[in-house]
C-alpha positions in Angstrom: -5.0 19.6 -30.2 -3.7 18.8 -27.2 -6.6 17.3 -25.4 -7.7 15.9 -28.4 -4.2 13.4 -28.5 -4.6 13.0 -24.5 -8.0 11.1 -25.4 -7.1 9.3 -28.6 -4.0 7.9 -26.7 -6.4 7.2 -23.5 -9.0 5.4 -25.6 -6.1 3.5 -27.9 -4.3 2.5 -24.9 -7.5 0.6 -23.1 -8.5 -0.7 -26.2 -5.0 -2.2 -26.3 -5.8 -3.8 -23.2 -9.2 -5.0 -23.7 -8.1 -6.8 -26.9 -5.1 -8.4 -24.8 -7.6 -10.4 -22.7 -9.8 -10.7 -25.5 -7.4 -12.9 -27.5 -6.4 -15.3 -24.3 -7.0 -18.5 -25.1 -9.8 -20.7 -24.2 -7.6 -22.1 -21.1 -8.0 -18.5 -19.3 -11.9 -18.9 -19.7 -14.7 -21.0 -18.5 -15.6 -22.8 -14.7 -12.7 -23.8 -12.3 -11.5 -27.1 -12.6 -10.8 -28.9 -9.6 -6.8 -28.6 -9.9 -7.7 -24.6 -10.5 -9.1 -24.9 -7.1 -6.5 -26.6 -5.5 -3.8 -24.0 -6.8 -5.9 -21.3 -5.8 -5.7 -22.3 -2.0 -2.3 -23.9 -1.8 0.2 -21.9 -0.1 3.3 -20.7 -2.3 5.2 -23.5 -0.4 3.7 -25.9 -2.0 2.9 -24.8 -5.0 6.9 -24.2 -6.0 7.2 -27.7 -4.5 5.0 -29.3 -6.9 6.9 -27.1 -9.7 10.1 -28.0 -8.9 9.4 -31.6 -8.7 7.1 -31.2 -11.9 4.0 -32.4 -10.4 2.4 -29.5 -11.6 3.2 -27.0 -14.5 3.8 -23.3 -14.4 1.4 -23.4 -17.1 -1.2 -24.7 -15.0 -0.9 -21.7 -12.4 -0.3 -19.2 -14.7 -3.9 -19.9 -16.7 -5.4 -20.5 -13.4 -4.1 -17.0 -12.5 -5.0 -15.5 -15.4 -8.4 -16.8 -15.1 -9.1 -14.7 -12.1 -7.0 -11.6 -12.9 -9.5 -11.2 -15.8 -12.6 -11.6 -13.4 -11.1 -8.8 -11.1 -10.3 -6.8 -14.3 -14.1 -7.1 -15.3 -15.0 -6.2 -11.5 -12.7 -3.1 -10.7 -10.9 -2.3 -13.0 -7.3 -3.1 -11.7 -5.0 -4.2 -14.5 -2.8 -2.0 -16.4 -0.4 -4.1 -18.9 -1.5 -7.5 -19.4 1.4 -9.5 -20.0 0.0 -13.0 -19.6 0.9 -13.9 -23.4 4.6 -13.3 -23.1 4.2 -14.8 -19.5 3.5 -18.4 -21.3 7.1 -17.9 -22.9 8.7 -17.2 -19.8 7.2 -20.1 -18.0 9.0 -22.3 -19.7 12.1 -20.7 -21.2 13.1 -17.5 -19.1 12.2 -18.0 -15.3 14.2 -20.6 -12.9 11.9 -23.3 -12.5 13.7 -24.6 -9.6 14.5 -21.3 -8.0 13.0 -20.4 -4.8 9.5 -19.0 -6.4 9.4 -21.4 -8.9 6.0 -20.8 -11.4 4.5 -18.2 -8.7 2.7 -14.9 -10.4 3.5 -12.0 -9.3 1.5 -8.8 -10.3 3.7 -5.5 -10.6 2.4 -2.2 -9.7 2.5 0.0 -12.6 5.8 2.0 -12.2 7.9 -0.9 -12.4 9.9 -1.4 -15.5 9.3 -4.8 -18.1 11.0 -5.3 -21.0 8.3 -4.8 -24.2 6.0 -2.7 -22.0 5.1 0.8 -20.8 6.1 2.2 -17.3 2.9 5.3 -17.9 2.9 6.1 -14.2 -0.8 6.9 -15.5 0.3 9.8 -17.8 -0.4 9.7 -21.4 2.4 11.3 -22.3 4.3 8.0 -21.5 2.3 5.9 -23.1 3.3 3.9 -26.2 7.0 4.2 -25.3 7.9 0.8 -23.8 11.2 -0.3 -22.2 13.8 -2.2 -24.1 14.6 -5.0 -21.1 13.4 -5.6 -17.5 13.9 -3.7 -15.1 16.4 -4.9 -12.1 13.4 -6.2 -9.9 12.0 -7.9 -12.0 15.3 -9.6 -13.3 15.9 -10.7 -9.9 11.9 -12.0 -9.9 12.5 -14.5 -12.8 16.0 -15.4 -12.0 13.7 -16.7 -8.7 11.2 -18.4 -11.2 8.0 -16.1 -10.8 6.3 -15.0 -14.1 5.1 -11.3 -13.6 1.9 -11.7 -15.5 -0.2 -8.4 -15.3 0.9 -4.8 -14.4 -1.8 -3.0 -12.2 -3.5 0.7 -11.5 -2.6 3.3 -9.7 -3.4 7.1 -9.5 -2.0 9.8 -11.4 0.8 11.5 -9.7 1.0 8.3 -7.4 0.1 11.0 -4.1 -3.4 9.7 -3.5 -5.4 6.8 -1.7 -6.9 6.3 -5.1 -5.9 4.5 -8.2 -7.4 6.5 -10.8 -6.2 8.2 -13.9 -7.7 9.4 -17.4 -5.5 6.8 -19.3 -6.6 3.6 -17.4 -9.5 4.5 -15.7 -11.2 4.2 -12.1 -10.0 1.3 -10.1 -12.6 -0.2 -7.7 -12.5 -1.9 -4.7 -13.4 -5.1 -5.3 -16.0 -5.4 -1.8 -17.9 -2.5 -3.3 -17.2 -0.4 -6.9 -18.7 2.7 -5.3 -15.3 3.0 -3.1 -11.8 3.1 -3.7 -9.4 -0.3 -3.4 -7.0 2.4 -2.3 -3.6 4.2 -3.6 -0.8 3.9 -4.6 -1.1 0.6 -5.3 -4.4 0.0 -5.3 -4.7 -2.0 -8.1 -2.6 -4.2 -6.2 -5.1 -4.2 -3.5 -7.9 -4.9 -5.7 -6.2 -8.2 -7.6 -4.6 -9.8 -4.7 -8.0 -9.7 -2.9 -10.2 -11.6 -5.8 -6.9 -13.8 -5.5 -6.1 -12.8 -9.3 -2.4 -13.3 -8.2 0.0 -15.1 -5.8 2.3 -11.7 -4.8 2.4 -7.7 -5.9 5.0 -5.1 -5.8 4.3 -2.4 -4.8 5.5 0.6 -3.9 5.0 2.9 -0.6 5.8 6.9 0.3 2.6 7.7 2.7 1.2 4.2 3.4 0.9 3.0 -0.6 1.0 -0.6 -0.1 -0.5 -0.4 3.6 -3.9 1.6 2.7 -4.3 -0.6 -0.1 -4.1 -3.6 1.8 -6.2 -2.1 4.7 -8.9 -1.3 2.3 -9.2 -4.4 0.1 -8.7 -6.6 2.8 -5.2 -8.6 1.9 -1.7 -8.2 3.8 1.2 -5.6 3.1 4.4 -5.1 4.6 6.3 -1.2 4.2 10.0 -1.9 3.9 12.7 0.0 5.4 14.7 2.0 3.4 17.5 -0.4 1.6 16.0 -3.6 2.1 14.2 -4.0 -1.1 15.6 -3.0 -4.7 14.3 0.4 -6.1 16.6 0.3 -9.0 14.7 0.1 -12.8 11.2 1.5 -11.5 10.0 5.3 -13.1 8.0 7.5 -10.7 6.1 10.5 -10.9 8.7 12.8 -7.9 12.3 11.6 -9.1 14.4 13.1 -6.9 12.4 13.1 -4.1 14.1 12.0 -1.1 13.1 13.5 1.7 10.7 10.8 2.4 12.1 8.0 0.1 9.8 6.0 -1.6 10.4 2.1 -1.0 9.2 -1.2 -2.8 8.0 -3.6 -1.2 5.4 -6.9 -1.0 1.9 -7.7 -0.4 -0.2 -11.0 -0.6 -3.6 -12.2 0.0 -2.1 -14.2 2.9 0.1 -13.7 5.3 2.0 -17.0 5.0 2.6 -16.0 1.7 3.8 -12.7 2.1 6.4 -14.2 4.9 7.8 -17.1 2.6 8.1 -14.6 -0.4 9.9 -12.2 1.6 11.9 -14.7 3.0 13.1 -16.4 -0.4 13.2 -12.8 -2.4 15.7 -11.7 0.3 17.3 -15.1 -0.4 18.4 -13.8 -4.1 20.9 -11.0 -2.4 19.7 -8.3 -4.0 22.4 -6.2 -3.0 24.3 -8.0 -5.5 22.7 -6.3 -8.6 21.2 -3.0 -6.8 23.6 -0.3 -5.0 20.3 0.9 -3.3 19.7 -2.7 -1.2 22.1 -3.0 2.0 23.7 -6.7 2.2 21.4 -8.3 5.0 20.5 -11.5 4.4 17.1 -13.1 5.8 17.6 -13.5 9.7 15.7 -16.6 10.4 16.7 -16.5 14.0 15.0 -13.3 14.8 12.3 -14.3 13.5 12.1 -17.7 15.4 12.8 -15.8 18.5 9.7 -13.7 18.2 7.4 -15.6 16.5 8.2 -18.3 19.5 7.5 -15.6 21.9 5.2 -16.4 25.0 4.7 -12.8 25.9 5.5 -10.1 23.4 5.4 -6.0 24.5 2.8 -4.5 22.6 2.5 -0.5 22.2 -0.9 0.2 21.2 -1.4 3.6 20.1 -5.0 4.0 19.7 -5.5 7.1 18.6 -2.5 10.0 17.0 -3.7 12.9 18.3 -4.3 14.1 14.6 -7.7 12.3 14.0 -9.4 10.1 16.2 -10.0 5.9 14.4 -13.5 5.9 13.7 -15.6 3.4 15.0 -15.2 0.5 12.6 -11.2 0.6 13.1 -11.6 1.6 17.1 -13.3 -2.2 17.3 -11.1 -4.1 15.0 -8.2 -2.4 17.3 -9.9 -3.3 20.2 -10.8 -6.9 19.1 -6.8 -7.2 18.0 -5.4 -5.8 21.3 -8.1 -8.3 23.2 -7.1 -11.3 21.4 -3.3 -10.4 22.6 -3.8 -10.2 25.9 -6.1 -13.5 25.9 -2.7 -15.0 24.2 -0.8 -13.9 27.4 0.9 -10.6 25.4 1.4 -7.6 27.6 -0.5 -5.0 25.8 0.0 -1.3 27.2 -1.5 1.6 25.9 0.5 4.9 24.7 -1.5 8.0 25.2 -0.4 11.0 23.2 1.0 12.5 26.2 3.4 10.2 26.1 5.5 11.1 23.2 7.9 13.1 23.9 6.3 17.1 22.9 9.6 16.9 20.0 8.2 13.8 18.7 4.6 14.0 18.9 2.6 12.7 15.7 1.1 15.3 14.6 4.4 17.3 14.3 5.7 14.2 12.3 2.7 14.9 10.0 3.7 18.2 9.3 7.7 17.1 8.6 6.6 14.4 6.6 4.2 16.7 4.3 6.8 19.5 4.1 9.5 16.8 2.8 7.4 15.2 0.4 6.1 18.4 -0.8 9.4 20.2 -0.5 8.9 21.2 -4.6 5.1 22.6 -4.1 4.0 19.4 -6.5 5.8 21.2 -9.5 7.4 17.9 -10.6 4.4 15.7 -10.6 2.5 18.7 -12.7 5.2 18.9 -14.9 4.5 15.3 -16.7 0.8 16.5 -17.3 -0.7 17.2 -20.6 -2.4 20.3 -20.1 -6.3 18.5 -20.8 -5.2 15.8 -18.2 -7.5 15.1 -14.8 -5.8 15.6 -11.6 -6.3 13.4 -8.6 -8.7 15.3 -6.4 -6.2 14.6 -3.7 -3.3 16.3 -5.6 -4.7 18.9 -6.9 -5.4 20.4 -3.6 -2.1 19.7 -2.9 -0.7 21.8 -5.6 -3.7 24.5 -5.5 -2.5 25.1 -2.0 0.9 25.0 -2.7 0.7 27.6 -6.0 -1.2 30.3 -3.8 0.5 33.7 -3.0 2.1 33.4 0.6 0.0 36.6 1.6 -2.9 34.7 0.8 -2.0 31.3 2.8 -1.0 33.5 5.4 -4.1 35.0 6.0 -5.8 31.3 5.5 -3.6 30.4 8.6 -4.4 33.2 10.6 -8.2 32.6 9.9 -7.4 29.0 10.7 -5.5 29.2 14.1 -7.2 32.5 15.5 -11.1 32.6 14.3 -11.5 28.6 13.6 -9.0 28.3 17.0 -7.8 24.6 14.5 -4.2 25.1 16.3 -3.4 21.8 14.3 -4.3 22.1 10.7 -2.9 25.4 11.4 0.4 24.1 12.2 0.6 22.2 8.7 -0.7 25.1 6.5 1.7 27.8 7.9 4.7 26.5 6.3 3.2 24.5 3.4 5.2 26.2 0.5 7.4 25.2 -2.0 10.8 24.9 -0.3 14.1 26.5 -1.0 17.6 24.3 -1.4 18.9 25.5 1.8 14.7 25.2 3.6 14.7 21.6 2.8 18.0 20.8 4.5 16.4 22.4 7.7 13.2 20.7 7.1 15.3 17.2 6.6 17.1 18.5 10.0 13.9 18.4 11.5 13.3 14.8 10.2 16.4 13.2 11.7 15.9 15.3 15.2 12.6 13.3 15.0 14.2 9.9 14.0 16.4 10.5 17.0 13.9 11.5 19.5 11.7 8.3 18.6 14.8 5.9 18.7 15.7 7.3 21.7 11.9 7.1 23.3 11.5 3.8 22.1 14.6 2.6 23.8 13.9 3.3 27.2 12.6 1.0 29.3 8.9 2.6 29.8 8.6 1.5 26.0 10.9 -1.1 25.2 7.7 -2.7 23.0 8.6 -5.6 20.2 5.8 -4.0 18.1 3.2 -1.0 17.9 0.0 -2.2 17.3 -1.8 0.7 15.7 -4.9 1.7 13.3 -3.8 1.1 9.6 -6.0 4.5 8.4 -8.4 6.5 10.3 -11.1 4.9 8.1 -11.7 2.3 6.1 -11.8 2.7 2.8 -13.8 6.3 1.0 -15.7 6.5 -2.0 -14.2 7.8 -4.9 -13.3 11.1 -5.1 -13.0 11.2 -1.5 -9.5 12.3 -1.5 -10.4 16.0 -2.1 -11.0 16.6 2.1 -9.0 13.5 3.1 -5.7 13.5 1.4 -4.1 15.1 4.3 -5.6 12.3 7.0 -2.3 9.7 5.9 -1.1 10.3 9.1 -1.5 6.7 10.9 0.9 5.2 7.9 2.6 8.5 6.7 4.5 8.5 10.3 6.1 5.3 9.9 7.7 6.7 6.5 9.0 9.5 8.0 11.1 7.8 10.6 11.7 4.6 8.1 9.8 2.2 10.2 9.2 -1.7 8.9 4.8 -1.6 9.2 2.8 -4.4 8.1 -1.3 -4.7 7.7 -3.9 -7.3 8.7 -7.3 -7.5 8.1 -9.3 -8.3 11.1 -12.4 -8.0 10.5 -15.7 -6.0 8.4 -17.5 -2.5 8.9 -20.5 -3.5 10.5 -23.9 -0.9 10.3 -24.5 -1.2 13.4 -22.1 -1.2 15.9 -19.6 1.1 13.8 -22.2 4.0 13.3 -20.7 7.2 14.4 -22.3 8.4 17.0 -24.6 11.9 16.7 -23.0 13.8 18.7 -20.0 13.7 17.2 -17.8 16.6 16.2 -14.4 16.7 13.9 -11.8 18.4 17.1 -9.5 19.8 13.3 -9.6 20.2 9.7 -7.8 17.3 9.1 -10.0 14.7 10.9 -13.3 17.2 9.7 -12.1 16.4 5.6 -11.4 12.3 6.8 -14.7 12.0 8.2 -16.3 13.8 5.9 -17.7 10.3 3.8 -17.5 8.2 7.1 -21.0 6.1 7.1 -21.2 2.7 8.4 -24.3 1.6 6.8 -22.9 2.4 3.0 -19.4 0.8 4.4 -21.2 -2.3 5.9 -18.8 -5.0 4.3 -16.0 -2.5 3.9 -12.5 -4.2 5.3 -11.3 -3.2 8.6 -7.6 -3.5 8.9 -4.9 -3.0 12.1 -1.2 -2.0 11.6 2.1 -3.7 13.2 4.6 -1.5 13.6 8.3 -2.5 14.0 12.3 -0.7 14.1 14.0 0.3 11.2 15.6 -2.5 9.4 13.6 -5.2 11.3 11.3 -6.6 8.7 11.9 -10.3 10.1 11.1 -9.1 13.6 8.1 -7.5 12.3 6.6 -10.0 10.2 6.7 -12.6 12.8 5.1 -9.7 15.5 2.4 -9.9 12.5 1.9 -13.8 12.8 1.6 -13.8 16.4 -1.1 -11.3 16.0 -3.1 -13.3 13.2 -2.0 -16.7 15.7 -3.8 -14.7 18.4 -6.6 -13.7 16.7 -7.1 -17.1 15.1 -7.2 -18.9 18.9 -9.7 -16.2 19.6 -12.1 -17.2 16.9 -11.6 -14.0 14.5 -10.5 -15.7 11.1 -10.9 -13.3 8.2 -13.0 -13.8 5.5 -11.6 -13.5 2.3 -13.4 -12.6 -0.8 -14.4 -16.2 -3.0 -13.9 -15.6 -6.6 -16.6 -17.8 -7.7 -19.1 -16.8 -5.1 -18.7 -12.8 -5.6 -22.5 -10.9 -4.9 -23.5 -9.3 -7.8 -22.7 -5.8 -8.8 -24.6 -2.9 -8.0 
C-alpha cells in the first residue's frame, strides 16, 4: 500500500504542475516581442529603474519570465511549484514596487518556505501539506519588490550533484539532457541558464549553488555563515551543524548577482532573522578591490585529492593567463605548501565525518519505504549502515593491498558518530579553521583571492553520482572552513583538446569514481567553470575579486557564451 500511495502522490503532484502551466494565459505563450527581448538582456539596474518610474510593468517581466521558465521546464525539467498565477497578484498588490528589486523574479530552490505551497524537499511524504504564510526570506524578497514566481528541483535528500527525485522527476542540464544541471540546486542551475529568471536562492552544504552554476554555465556565490537569512526554509538534515548549510544567490550574470547581493543586504536582514549578523553592504571594500591594479592571486591547481581533468585544467589555465596579462600577480600553491594539519585532503575527510556525523539516518528517516534513493546517498548510507568489522577490513584491503592511503583515510572513520565523537570531530574542524587563517595570514600567502577549479569535472551524466559523490572536495573545503566562493564560467569542453590522455591512471578511489564518466567528446559543449575563493565574511571583497577576473578575461577576448533561448539546438 505503501508504494502504491508514493506513486499516486508522485503522479498527482506532476499533474498538478503540468496543469499549472497549462492554464497560463495566452501572454506566457507565443514568439518574443521585441520589449520581451529587451527585458531579457537588461541588467536588473535597469530594469527596477524602469519599474520604479513606471516605464515598464512588473507585469511585463513577469510574463516575459514566465515565458522562458516554461521553455526550460519543457527542456529539463527544472521547475517544482509554479507560482506564476499568484505571482500576477503580487505584482501589483504585495511586493514594493519602488523597493530596491522592484518587479525582478526570483526563482526559489525548492526547500524554501511560500505561503499556499509545498516545501517537499523531494519526498512524498511532504507533499500536499503547504505552508500557511511565507517564509522569512522570502518576506524580506517582496518587501524588496521581487515576485518569486517558480520553485525549482533538487535531489532527494539534498546530498547529491543531482536534482532528481521520484516526486518531481530528473532534472536536466539544459546544454545536454543526458547530463546533470547539477545538485542541490540544480534546478536553479538549469532555469537561470535558459534565462527563465532574473535571480535564484539557493542553498549550499558541499558546493550546492557552486556545482550548479559550474555545470550549467551561470554564476553563484557560497555565503559565509550569517550573512544570508536561513530562517523559514525545511531541509532534509535538521540539526545538522557541523557543516552548516547556508543560502545564498546565483544569476545568469554576474552584474546581476553583484547588484542583488548588494540591494538584498541593503534590507538588514538581521532585523527579522537571529541567524544573519548585522553587516551592512561594504561598498568600500569592494571599490578598493575591484579598483585594484594588481591583485595576489593563490591558484591552487590541483587538491591533492583528484587531479582537474583536462577541460577544467585549461579553463584554469586560460583564467590564471588572462590575470597575469591584466598585470595580477598570480602564484601557484602546490600541495606541499599547506601546512601537513591543513592539507585538503584531510579537510575532506573532516568535512565528510561532520556532515555525516548521524550515518545518513536522518535523511532516510523522511523516506517512504518504495521511495528511490539518490545513487550518491545511498552509498553514503550503505557505507555508513555496515558492521564496523566489515568496514574495517574494507579499510585494511584499501590502504594495505590497494596501497589507496587516501580513500583509506576517509573510510576508516566513516561511521555514525557518537555525542561526545562529533565534538572531537568539530575540534578537528576549528584546529583546521585555525591552521588556514593562520597560513593564509602570513606573508608567503597574503592572496586577495584563491583562484581554484569549481569541480574536478564538468558536469556527469545522470546517475553518475554513484562513484563520484565523494569527489566534492574542490567546493566541500571552502564549507568546511566557512569560506565566501563564487563561480564563473569561462569557457566549453572541447573534444579535442580536453580528451584525457591514454595513459592515464586514477592515483585513489576518489579521483578513480570522479573520472569514471570523464569523456570529452560526449561533454563537447559541457560548461567549464573556475572558482574565486575569498575569507570568511568577505562576500564584498570576493565578488569584486570575481569581476576583476571576468574584466580580465573579457580584455583577453574570452566572453562566455550564454545559452539563447530562442536559438536552443534541438533535443537529442
Amino acid at each position: 500500500m505503501d508504494y502504491l500511495e508514493h506513486r499516486r502522490i508522485c503522479a498527482k503532484k506532476q499533474k498538478e504542475r503540468s496543469d499549472r502551466f497549462d492554464a497560463l494565459s495566452d501572454a506566457y505563450r507565443g514568439p518574443f516581442t521585441s520589449q520581451q527581448r529587451s527585458i531579457l538582456n537588461a541588467p536588473i539596474a535597469s530594469l527596477v529603474k524602469d519599474v520604479q518610474n513606471s516605464t515598464i510593468s512588473p507585469l511585463d517581466i513577469l510574463r516575459t519570465y514566465g515565458k522562458t521558465a516554461a521553455i526550460a521546464q519543457q527542456r529539463t525539467n527544472c521547475v517544482t511549484e509554479v507560482l506564476i498565477p499568484e505571482a500576477e497578484r503580487w505584482a501589483t498588490s504585495e511586493v514594493n514596487l519602488k523597493g530596491p528589486l522592484a518587479g525582478i523574479p526570483v526563482s526559489l530552490k525548492d526547500t524554501i518556505a511560500v505561503g499556499g505551497f509545498d516545501v517537499s524537499v523531494g519526498y512524498s511524504k511532504y507533499a500536499f501539506k503547504p505552508y500557511a504564510e511565507d517564509g522569512t526570506l522570502v518576506k524580506l524578497l517582496k518587501k524588496a519588490g521581487a515576485v518569486p514566481h517558480v520553485k525549482t528541483a533538487l535531489p532527494i535528500t539534498l546530498l547529491s550533484f543531482e536534482s532528481t527525485n521520484d516526486l518531481w522527476g530528473v532534472a536536466k542540464n539544459p546544454h545536454n539532457p543526458k547530463y546533470s544541471p547539477g545538485g542541490s540546486t540544480g534546478g536553479e542551475g538549469a532555469l537561470l541558464a535558459l534565462n527563465g529568471s532574473r535571480i535564484g536562492i539557493g542553498s549550499d552544504v558541499a558546493g550546492s549553488v557552486r556545482a550548479p552554476a559550474a555545470w550549467s554555465g551561470i554564476n553563484s556565490i557560497r555565503c559565509s555563515t550569517g550573512r544570508w537569512p536561513k530562517v523559514g526554509i525545511d531541509t532534509s538534515m535538521p540539526g545538522q551543524e557541523g557543516i552548516p548549510s547556508v543560502f545564498s544567490p546565483m544569476a545568469r550574470t554576474l552584474d546581476d548577482l553583484i547588484y542583488f547581493f548588494k540591494s538584498f543586504i541593503g534590507m538588514k536582514p538581521w532585523e527579522v532573522d537571529y541567524t544573519v549578523h548585522p553587516i551592512p553592504w561594504r561598498q568600500e571594500i569592494y571599490d578598493e578591490t575591484a579598483s585594484s591594479k594588481k591583485l595576489r592571486v593563490g591558484l591552487l591547481e590541483t587538491d591533492g585529492v583528484v587531479q582537474p581533468s583536462p577541460a577544467i585544467a585549461r579553463g584554469l589555465a586560460i583564467t590564471a593567463d588572462a590575470l597575469r596579462k591584466a598585470g595580477h600577480e598570480v602564484i601557484p600553491i602546490p600541495v606541499s605548501g599547506f601546512p601537513s594539519t591543513a592539507t585538503p585532503a584531510y579537510g575532506l575527510q573532516i568535512a565528510s565525518m561532520l556532515l555525516c556525523a548521524d550515518g545518513g539516518r536522518t535523511f532516510k528517516s523522511f523516506f517512504r519505504g518504495s521511495e528511490t534513493n539518490d545513487p550518491g546517498a545511498a552509498q553514503i548510507h550503505f557505507y555508513m549502515s555496515l558492521p564496523r568489522p566489515i568496514k574495517y577490513l574494507w579499510y585494511l584491503y584499501t590502504r594495505y593491498v590497494k596501497r589507496d592511503s587516501l580513500w583509506a583515510s576517509i573510510l576508516r572513520y566513516f561511521h555514525p558518530l557518537t555525542a561526545e565523537g562529533n565534538w572531537q570531530w568539530v575540534a578537528k574542524r576549528e584546529a583546521f579553521r585555525g591552521t588556514w587563517f593562520n597560513w593564509w595570514s602570513e606573508p608567503a600567502q597574503s592572496f586577495d583571492f584563491i583562484l581554484s577549479p569549481g569541480n574536478a569535472t564538468p558536469a556527469l551524466p545522470h546517475g553518475a553520482m554513484h562513484d563520484a559523490v565523494s569527489s566534492c572536495g574542490y567546493t566541500f573545503l571552502w564549507n568546511l572552513l566557512d569560506y565566501s566562493a563564487g563561480i564563473i564560467p569561462v569557457t566549453k569542453v572541447d573534444a579535442k583538446k580536453d580528451a584525457l590522455s591514454k595513459n592515464w591512471k586514477p592515483s585513489n578511489g576518489v579521483e578513480k569514481g570522479a573520472y569514471k564518466h570523464y569523456d570529452s567528446v560526449k561533454m563537447a559543449g559541457l560548461p567549464v567553470a573556475v572558482q574565486v575563493v575569498g575569507r570568511r565574511l568577505s562576500e564584498e571583497k570576493t565578488l569584486a575579486c570575481m569581476q576583476v577576473v571576468e574584466d580580465a578575461l573579457r580584455e583577453d577576448g574570452v566572453v562566455y557564451q550564454h545559452l539563447d533561448v530562442e536559438n536552443l539546438p534541438d533535443l537529442d
